[in-house]
VEXZA-11908 format. One record per residue: residue in three letters; x, y, z of N, C-alpha, C, O in turn. Coordinates in steps of 0.05 Angstrom, whole numbers, plus 32768, in hexadecimal, padded with zeros to 4 digits. Example, Ala and Ser with C-alpha at 12.3 -4.5 7.8 and 13.67 -1.06 7.14 Angstrom:
ALA81087F8E809C80F67FA6809C81087FBE809C811D7FBE80A9/SER81017FD3808E81117FEB808F81028001809D810C801780A1/
end
This chain:
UNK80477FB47EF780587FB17F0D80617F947F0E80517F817F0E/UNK807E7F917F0E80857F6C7F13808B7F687F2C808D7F797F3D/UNK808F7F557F2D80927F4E7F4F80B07F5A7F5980B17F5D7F71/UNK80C27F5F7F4F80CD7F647F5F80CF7F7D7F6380DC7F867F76/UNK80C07F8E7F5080B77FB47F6080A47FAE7F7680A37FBD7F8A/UNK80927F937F71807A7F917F8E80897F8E7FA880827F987FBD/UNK809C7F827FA480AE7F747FBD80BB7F8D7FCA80BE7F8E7FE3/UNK80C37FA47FB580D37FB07FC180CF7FC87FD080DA7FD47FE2/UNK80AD7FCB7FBA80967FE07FC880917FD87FED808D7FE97FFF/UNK80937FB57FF380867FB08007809B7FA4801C80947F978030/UNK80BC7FA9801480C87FAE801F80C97FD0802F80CC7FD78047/UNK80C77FDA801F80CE7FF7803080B07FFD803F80B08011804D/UNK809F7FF1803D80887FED805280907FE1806480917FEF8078/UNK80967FCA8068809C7FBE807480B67FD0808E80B47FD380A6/UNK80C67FD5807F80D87FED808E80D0800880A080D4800D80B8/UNK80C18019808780AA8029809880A7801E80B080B2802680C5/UNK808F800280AA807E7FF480C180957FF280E0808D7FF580F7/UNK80A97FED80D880C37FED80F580C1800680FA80C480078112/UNK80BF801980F280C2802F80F980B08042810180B1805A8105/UNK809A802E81038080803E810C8071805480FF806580688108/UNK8074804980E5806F806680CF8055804B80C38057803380BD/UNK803A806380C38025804D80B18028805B8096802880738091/UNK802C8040807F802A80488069800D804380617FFF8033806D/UNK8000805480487FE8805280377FF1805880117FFF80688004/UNK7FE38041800B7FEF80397FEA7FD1804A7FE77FBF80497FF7/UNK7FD280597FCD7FC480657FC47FCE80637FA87FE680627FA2/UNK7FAE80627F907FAD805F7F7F7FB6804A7F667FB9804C7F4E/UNK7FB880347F787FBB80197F677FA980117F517F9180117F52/UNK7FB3800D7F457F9C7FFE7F2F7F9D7FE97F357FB07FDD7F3F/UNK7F7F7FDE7F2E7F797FC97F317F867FAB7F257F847F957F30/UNK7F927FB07F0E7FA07F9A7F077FBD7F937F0F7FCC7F827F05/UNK7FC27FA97F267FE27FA97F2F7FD67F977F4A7FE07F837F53/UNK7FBC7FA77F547FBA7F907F6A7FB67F727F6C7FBA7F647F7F/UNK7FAA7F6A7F497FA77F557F457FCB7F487F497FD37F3D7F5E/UNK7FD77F4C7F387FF67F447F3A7FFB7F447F4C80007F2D7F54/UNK7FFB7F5B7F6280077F557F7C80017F3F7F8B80137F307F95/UNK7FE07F397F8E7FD47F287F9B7FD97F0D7F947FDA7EFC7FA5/UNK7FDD7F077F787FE47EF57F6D80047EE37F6D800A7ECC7F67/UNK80107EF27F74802D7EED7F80802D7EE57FA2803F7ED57FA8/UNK80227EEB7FAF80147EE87FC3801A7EFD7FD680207EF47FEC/UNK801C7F167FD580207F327FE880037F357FF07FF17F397FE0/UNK7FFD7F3580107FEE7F3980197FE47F5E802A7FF17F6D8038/UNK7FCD7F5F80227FCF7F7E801D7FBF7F7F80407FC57F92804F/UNK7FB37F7180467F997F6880617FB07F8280767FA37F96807B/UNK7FCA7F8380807FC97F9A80907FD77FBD807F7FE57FCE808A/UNK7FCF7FBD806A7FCF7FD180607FB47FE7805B7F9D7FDF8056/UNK7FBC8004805D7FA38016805E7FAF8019803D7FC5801C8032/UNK7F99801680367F90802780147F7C802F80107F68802C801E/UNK7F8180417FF37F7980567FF17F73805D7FD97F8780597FCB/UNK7F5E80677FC97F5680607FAC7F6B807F7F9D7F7580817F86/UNK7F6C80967FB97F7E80A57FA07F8A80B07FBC7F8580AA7FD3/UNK7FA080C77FB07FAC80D87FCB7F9780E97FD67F9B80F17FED/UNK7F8980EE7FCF7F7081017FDA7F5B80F87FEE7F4F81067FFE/UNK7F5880DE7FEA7F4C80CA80007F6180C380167F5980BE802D/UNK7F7680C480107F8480BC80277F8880CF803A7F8980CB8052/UNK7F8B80EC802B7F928101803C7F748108804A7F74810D8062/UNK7F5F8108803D7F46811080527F4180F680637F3280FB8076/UNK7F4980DC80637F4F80CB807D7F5D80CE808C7F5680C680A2/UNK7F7380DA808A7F8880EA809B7F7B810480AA7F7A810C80C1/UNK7F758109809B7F61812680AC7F4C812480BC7F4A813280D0/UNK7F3B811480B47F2D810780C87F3380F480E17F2580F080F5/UNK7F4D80EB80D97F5680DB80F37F5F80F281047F5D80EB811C/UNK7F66810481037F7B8122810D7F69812E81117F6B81458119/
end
């Protein structure tokens, strides 16, 4: 991933976020998060999620 797919992933979060829609990133690899972090995108108010299957039984449990 280069930065400017990171930017644009965390633009339409960011959009969501106005709109009162919570987003959850699921299934990152770990060396995409290195890049991201390394560019300096801060993940601290984002929910993640190791795959879609964890996210959805967190969803279910919040419901």
């Amino acid at each position: 991933m280069d930065t400017m797919v990171a930017d644009q992933i965390f633009k339409v979060i960011d959009s969501l976020n106005l709109q009162r829609v919570e987003t959850v990133l699921t299934g990152i690899r770990p060396e995409v998060v290195q890049t991201v972090v390394s560019i300096g995108i801060d993940f601290n108010n984002l929910t993640i999620k190791s795959s879609l299957q964890k996210a959805i039984e967190n969803l279910l449990i919040r419901f």
